[in-house]
Each structure stands twice: as structure tokens, then as C-alpha cells.
C-alpha angles and dihedrals in degrees: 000000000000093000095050095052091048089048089052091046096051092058091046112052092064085061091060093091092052087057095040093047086044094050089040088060095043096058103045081057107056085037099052110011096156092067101050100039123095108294092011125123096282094047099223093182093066108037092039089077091047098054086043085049092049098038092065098044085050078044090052093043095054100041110091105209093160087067106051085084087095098049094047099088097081083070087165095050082053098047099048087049091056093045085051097059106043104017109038088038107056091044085059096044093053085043093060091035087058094043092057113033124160093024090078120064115230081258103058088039089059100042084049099058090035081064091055094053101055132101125258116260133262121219100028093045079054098056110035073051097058094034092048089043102253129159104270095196083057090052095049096054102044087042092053091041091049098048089042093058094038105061072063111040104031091062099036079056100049093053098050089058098044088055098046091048092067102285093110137229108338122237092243090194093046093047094039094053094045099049082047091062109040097033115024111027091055089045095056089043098053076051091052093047092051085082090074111019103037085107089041092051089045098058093043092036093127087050094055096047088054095049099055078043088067093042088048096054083042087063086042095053089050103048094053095043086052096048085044093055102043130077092270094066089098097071123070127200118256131245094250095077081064092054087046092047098052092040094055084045089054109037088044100055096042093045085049098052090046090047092058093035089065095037085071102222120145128283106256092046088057092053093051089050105048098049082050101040096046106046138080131213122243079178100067102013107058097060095039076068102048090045096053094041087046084049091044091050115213086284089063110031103028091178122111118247084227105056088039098063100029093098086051095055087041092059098037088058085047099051090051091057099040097044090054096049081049099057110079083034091065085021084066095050091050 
């Protein structure tokens, strides 16, 4: 029992400056939501597309796509990670939205299946990975193919929905273009950079995590301020986009244990696939997002950042929690 709490722990304490820099946001926000809305003395709008901008190059610099050539060989393992993501999830997502209807706003509904759509993280699948024995080889190439797809098909997605839920047809050109520019085009340059600076972000890669945290919390504070400050401040989401949200975390993850269970792989390779197939990216997600809400404008897309991307918060703070606990439990079977 000590050791599993001290292995818990362990994987825990590196996550304390996530929920400190969350409940420090969040609280600028509800304190002061005049300064950091649309218009307001920050000017958010102006600086938000800049950190998302930023976020993805730190995202492309770190992602080693060159290296992913040893761990291709478990095509299968790869294959069922990717369907996982953006296959498994999605069917489960429009399950529990069905199941509970009404009781979730268009919003909620929305920022529920846009979770499901997203592509699993990168550091911490890395290291619940590593610390649980998993095959790190397995982990790299289903973190660099996920995020890969995502920055597509996240966004194409969110937009389809957005559009089907009363916000009307979609401009193909403007979304595409800005979505080029704030999310692809930095992505593609931090891989670019990697040529020369792969050797220099390794050896700052807590630096730079740090750093797209703090972007990260920046996008957060806005959206809130913004959603405080509009008309829609008044409303507040229910409690059943909690319920939703648990219930996708843990349904996900025990389907997706059961499912390699059965597929017979090794261990270690297990391990590697279910921290990657089971879990979705703030990181990247949040300002996808951002960037595709910004492109649609508040005519098109009449959903608040906010609302949008609270089920995705909600899980990301679940799956912390539950893929430490998790650690020393799949470490033991090893």
C-alpha cells in the first residue's frame, strides 16, 4: 500500500503546476473579467492567435517525427491506437450524448464529441508510459501519427458540427487559411527547425513545456473572461456534462484495456497503447479550438470558447488522476 501510494505520488506531484496554473486563471478571470475579454485591456484578441500560433511551433519542435522509423514494425498495435482515438471514441461520445439528450446544452454536446475527436497527449502519455513499463518506441509513434492526424481532422470536425448545430454552411477558403496559418504552418516550421535545434529542445524540453503551459492557461483565462463578460455569463453549464464527462474517461479507458487484453500483444506494448489510445490532448486541443471558433467569427459559430472546451478540461484533469493511480496497478503485471 506504501509503495503504491509513493508511486502515485510520484506521478502526481509533476501535475501540481497544471492545477495551480488552472485554479490561478480561473481565478483572474472571475476576479477581473473585463481585462482579459475581446476589446478589453490585454487584448486577447490580438495576442490569443499568437500563443496558438506559438503552442504548435513549440508542439513541431518537439515532435520527433524522424524517429518514429524503430517503433513502426507493431503496425497492428498502431493501427488499433489510431482507430481508438478517433474512431472508439467518437461512437461512445455520440452513445452518452444520446443517452442523455436534453440534459446537455448544444454546447456541452458539442464540446463533448470535439473531445472525442482529439488526439491523444504527448508528454504525459510519455511519461505515465515510461513510469507504467511500457514500450517507449510504441508510444513515440502513436504519439507523432495522432498528432499528425489531429491538427486535420480535430478541426475539420469541429467545424462540421458547429455548422450542423445552427451555425450555418461553413467558408471552406477563410477557415482553411486560418487554420493554415495558426496551426499548420507553425507546426511544419518547429519541424523544420528541428534540423537544427532537436539537440537544443532536448535539452530545454522542460522549458519549453512550461512555456505552451503558460500559453495554454493564457487561452484559458480568455476564454473564461470572454464567456464571463457576454451575454451568456449568466448561464451556467449543468452538472451533467460532469457525469458525461466521467463516464467517457471511464468507459474509454476500461473498454481500451479489455480490448488489448484480448488482442494478445506483450505487455509492454499494452501498456504503451493504452496510455496513447485513451487519452486526449489540452495542449493541442484547446487552441484548435480557439483557432477554428476565432476563423468561424460569433455569426457562424455562436458557441463559447468556454463551454466548448470545459469537457475537455474536465477529462484532462480525470485522466491525470486516473493514469497515475494506474501506474504501479499495469507497472506490477509487467
Amino acid at each position: 500500500m506504501i509503495s503504491w501510494l509513493s508511486a502515485v505520488g510520484g506521478a502526481l506531484r509533476p501535475m501540481a503546476p497544471f492545477f495551480a496554473g488552472l485554479a490561478l486563471a480561473l481565478g483572474l478571470a472571475a476576479a477581473a473579467p473585463e481585462a482579459g475579454a475581446a476589446g478589453g485591456l490585454l487584448r486577447t484578441e490580438v495576442l490569443v492567435p499568437w500563443a496558438v500560433a506559438v503552442i504548435f511551433f513549440i508542439q513541431g519542435l518537439q515532435l520527433p517525427v524522424a524517429e518514429v522509423r524503430r517503433g513502426l514494425g507493431a503496425w497492428k498495435l498502431h493501427l488499433f491506437c489510431q482507430a481508438w482515438m478517433f474512431v472508439a471514441y467518437p461512437v461512445l461520445g455520440l452513445l452518452l450524448a444520446w443517452m442523455l439528450g436534453a440534459r446537455l446544452s448544444e454546447a456541452e454536446r458539442t464540446g463533448l464529441l470535439y473531445l472525442c475527436v482529439l488526439p491523444t497527449t504527448i508528454a504525459t502519455n510519455a511519461a505515465f508510459s515510461a513510469r507504467a513499463g511500457g514500450n517507449a518506441a510504441a508510444a513515440l509513434v502513436n504519439i507523432v501519427l495522432g498528432n499528425a492526424l489531429g491538427v486535420l481532422i480535430a478541426p475539420a470536425a469541429l467545424a462540421w458540427m458547429l455548422a450542423r448545430g445552427g451555425g450555418g454552411a461553413v467558408a471552406v477558403g477563410p477557415l482553411a487559411e486560418a487554420l493554415l496559418l495558426q496551426l499548420v504552418l507553425p507546426f511544419a516550421a518547429g519541424q523544420a527547425a528541428r534540423w537544427r535545434l532537436a539537440e537544443w529542445a532536448a535539452q530545454r524540453k522542460p522549458w519549453l513545456r512550461e512555456a505552451g503551459s503558460l500559453l495554454i492557461f493564457f487561452i484559458i483565462y480568455s476564454a473564461v473572461c470572454n464567456y464571463l463578460s457576454g451575454p451568456q455569463g449568466a448561464e451556467r453549464p449543468g452538472w451533467w456534462v460532469l457525469g458525461a464527462v466521467l463516464l467517457l474517461l471511464v468507459l474509454g479507458k476500461a473498454l481500451c484495456w479489455g480490448a488489448l487484453r484480448r488482442a494478445g500483444w506483450p505487455h509492454d506494448l499494452r501498456v504503451a497503447a493504452f496510455y496513447a489510445a485513451s487519452q486526449k490532448t489540452l495542449a493541442a486541443g484547446l487552441p484548435m479550438a480557439g483557432a477554428v471558433l476565432a476563423a468561424l467569427g460569433p455569426e457562424a459559430a455562436p458557441v463559447p470558447l468556454a463551454v466548448l472546451v470545459l469537457p475537455l478540461i474536465l477529462f484532462h484533469i480525470g485522466q491525470l488522476v486516473l493514469g497515475a493511480l494506474l501506474i504501479p496497478v499495469l507497472g506490477r503485471r509487467g
